[in-house]
Backbone as a chain_set.jsonl record, in Angstrom:
{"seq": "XXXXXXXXXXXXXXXXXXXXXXXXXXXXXXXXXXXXXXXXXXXXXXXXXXXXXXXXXXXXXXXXXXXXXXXXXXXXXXXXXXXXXXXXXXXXXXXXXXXXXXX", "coords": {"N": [[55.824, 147.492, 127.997], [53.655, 145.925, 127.926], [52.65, 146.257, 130.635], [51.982, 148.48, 131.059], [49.546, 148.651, 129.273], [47.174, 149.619, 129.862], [47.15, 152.458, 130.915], [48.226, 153.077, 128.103], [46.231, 152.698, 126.152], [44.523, 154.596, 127.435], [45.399, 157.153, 126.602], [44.757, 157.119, 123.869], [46.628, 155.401, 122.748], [47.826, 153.005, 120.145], [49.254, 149.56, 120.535], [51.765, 148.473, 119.231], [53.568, 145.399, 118.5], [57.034, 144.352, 117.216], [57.959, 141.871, 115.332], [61.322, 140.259, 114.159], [61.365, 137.775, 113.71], [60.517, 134.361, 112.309], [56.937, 133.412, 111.435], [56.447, 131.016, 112.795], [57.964, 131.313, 114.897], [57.657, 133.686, 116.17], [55.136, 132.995, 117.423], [55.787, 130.94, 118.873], [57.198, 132.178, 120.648], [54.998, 133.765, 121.748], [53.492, 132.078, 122.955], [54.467, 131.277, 124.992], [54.735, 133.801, 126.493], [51.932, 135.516, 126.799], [50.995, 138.548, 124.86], [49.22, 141.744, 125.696], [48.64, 143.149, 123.385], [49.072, 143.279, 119.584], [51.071, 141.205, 117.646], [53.395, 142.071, 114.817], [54.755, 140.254, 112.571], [57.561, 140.563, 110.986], [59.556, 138.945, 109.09], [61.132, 139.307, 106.681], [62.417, 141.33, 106.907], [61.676, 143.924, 106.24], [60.118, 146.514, 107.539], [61.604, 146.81, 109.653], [64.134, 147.411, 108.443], [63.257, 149.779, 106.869], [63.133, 151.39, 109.031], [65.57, 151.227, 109.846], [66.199, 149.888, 112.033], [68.375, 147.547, 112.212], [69.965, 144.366, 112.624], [72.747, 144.461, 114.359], [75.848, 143.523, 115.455], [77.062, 143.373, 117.673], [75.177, 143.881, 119.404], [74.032, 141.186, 119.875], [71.579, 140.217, 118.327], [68.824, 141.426, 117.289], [68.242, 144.86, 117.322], [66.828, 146.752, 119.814], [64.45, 148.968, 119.517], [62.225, 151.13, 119.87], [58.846, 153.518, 118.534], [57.027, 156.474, 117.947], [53.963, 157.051, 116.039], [52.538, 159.216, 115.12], [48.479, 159.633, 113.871], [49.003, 160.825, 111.411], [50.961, 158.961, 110.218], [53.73, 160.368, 111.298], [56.574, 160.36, 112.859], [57.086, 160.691, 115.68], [58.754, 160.159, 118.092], [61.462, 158.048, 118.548], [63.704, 155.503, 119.274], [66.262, 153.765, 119.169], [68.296, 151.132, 120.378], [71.18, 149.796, 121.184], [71.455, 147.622, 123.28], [69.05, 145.367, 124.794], [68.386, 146.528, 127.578], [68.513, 149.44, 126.308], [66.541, 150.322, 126.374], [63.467, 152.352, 126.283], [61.938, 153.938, 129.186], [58.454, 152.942, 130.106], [57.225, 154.86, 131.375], [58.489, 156.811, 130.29], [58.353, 157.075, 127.411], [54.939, 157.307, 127.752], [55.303, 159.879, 128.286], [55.652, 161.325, 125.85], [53.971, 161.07, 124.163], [52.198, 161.796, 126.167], [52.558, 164.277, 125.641], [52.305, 164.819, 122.918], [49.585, 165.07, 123.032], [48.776, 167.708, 123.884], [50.087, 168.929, 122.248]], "CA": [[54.611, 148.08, 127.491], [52.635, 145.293, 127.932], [52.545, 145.977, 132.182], [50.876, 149.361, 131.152], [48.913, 148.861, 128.185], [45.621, 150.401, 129.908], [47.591, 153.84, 130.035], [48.806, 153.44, 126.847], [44.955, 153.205, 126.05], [44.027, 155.981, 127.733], [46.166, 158.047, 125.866], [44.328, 157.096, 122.668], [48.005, 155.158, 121.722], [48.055, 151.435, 119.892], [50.678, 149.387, 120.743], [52.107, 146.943, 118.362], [55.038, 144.596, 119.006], [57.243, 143.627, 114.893], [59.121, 140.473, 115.509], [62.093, 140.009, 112.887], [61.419, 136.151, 113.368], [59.335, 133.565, 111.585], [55.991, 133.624, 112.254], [56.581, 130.496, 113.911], [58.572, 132.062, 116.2], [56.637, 134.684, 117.208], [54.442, 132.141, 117.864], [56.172, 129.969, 120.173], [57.142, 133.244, 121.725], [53.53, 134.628, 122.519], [52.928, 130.977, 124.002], [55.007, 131.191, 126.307], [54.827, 135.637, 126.841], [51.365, 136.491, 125.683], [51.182, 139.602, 124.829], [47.852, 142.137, 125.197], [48.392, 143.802, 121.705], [49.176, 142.17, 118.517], [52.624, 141.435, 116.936], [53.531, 141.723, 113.513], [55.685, 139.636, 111.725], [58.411, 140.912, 109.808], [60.7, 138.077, 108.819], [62.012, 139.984, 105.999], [63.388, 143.099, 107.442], [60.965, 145.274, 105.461], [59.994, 147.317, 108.915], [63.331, 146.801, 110.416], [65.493, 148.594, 107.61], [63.076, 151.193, 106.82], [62.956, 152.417, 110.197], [66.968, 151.738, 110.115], [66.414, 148.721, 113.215], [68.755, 146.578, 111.705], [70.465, 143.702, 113.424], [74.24, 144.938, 114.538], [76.733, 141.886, 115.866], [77.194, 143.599, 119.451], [73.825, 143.852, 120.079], [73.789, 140.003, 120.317], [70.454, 139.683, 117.574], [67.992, 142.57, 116.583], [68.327, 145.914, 118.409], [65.727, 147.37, 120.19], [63.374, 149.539, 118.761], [60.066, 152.266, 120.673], [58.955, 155.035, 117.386], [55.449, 156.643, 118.268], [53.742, 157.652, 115.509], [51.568, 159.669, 114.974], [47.971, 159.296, 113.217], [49.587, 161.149, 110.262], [52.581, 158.656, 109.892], [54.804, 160.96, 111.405], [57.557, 159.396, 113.824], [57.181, 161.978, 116.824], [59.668, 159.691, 118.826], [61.985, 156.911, 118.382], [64.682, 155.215, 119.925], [67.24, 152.48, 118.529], [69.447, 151.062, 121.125], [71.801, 148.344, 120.653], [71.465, 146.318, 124.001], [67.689, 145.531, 125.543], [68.414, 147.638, 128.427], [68.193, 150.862, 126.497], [64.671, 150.232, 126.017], [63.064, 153.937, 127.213], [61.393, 153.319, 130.008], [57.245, 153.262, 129.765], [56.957, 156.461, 131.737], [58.98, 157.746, 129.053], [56.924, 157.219, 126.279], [54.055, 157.931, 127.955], [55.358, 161.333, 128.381], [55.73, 161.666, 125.161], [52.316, 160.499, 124.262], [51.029, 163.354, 127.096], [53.02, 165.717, 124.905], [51.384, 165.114, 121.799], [48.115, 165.28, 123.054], [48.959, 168.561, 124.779], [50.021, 170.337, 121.463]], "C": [[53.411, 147.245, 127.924], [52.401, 145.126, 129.83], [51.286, 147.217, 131.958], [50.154, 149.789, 129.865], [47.548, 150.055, 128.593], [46.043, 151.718, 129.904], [48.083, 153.96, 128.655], [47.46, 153.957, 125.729], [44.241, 154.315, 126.107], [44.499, 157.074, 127.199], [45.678, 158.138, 124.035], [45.697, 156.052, 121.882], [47.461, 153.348, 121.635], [49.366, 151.023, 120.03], [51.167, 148.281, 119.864], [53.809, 146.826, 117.967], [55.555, 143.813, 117.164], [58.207, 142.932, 115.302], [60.021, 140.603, 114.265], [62.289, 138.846, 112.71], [60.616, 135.82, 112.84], [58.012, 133.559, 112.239], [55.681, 132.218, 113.003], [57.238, 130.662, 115.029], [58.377, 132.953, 116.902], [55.568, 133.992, 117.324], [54.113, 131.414, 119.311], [56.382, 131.215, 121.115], [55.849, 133.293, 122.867], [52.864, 133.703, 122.842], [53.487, 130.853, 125.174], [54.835, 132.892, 127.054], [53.468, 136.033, 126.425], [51.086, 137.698, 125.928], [49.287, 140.671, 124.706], [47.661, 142.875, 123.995], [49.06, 142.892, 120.7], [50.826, 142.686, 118.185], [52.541, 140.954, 115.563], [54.853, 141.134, 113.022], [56.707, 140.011, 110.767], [60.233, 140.328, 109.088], [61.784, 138.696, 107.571], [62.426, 141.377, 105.846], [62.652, 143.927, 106.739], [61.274, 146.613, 106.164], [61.174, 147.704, 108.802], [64.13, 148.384, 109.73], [64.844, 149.726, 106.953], [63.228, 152.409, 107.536], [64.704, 152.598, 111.149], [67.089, 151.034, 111.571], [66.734, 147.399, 112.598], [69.71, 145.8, 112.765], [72.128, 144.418, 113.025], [74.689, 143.05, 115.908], [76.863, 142.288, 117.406], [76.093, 143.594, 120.024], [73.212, 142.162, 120.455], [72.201, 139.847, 119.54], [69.768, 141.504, 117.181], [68.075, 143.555, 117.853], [66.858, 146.304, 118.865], [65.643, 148.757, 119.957], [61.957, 150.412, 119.961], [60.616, 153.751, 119.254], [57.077, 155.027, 118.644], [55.262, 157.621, 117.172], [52.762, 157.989, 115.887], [50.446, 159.244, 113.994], [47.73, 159.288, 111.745], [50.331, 160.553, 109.293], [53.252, 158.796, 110.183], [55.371, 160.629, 112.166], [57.602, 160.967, 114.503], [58.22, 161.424, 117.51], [60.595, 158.603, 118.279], [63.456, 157.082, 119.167], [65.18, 153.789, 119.715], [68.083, 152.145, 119.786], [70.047, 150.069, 120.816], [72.167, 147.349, 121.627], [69.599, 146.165, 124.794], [67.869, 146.319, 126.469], [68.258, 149.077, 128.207], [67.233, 151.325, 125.926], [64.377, 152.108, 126.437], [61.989, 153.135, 127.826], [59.596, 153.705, 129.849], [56.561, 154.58, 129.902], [56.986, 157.294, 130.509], [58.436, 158.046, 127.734], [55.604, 157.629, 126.397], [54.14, 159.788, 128.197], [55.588, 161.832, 127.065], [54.511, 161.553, 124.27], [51.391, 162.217, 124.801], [51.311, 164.606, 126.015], [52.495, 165.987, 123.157], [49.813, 165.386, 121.787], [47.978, 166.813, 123.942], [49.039, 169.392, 123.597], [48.802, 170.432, 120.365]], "O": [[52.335, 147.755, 128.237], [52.041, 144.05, 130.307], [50.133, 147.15, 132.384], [50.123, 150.943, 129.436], [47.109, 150.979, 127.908], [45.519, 152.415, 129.035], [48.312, 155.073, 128.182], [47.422, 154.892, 124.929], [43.563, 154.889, 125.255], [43.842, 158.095, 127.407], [46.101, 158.936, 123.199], [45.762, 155.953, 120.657], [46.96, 152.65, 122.516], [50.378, 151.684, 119.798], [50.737, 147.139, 120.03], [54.709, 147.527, 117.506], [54.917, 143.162, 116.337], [59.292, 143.415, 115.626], [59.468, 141.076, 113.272], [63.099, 138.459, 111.868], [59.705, 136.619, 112.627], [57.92, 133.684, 113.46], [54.732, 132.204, 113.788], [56.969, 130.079, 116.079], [58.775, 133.123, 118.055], [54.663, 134.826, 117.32], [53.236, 131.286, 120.166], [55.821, 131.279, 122.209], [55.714, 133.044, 124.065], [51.681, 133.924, 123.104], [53.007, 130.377, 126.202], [54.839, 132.948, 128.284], [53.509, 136.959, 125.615], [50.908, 138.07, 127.088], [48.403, 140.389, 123.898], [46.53, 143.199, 123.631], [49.554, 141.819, 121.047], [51.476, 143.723, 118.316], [51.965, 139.958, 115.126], [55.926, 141.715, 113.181], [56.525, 139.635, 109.609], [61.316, 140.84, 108.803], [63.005, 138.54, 107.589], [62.659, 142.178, 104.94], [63.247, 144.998, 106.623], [62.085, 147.485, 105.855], [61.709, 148.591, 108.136], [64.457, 149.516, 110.088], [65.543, 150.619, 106.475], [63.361, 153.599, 107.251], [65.09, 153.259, 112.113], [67.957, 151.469, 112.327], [65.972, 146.447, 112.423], [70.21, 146.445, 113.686], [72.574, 144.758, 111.93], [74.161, 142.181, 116.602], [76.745, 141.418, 118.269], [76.018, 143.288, 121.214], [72.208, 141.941, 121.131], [71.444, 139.24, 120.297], [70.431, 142.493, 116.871], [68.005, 143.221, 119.035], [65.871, 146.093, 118.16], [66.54, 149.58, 120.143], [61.016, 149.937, 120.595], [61.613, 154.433, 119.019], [56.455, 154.305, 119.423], [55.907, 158.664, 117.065], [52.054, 157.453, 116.74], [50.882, 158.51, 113.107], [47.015, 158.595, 111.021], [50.537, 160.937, 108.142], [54.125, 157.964, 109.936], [54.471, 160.235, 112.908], [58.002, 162.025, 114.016], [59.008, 162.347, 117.714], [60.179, 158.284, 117.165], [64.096, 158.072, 119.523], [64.542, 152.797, 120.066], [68.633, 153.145, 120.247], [69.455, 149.284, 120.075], [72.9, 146.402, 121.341], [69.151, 147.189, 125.311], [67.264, 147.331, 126.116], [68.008, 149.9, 129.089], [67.024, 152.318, 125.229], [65.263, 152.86, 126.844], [61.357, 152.168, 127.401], [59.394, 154.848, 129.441], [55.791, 155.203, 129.172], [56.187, 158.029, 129.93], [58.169, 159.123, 127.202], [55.028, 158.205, 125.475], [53.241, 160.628, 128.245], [55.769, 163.049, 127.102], [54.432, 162.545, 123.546], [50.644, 163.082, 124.344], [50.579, 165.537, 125.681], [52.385, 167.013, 122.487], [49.073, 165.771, 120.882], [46.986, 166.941, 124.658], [48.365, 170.422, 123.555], [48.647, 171.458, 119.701]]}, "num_chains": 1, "name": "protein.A"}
C-alpha cells in the first residue's frame, strides 16, 4: 500500500496500518519501514478479534488483514489470509475502491 498511497488518495481512500504489537514495537518497526500513513496500535486485540484477524499457529504470528470501509462503517471488502503472501494485491483493492465510487 504504502508504494501506491497517491492512488489510494486519489480515490478519496485513507489508509491505516493496526499493529497487534506494543507500541514500542511499532515503533522500532516504522524506524526502520516508515510508513506514509499512520499505524494504530492495537496491543490488545480489540481490532484484531472484532474484525475476526486473530493470530492462528500456521500463520507463523498475526494473519494478514486488507477491509475497506466505507464512510458509513460498512466493510465493502475484506480479506483474512493466513500467510503474508495472500495479501490482495494493490490493484486489487484499488479496484474495489473504483467500484465504490462508481455505484
Amino acid at each position: 500500500m504504502r508504494d501506491d498511497q497517491e492512488r489510494f488518495e486519489e480515490l478519496g481512500a485513507a489508509v491505516v496500518a493496526v499493529s497487534a504489537e506494543s507500541v514500542k514495537a511499532a515503533g522500532s518497526y516504522l524506524d526502520r519501514h516508515p510508513l506514509p500513513f499512520p499505524i494504530v496500535v492495537d496491543a490488545d486485540h480489540e481490532m484484531f478479534d472484532a474484525y475476526d484477524v486473530t493470530s492462528r499457529a500456521l500463520s507463523l504470528g498475526q494473519r494478514p488483514a486488507v477491509f475497506v470501509i466505507d464512510g458509513d462503517g460498512v466493510v465493502r471488502f475484506d480479506s483474512i489470509g493466513t500467510q503474508q503472501w495472500q495479501i490482495p494485491t494493490n490493484e486489487a483493492v484499488l479496484e474495489v475502491l473504483r467500484g465504490l465510487d462508481a455505484a
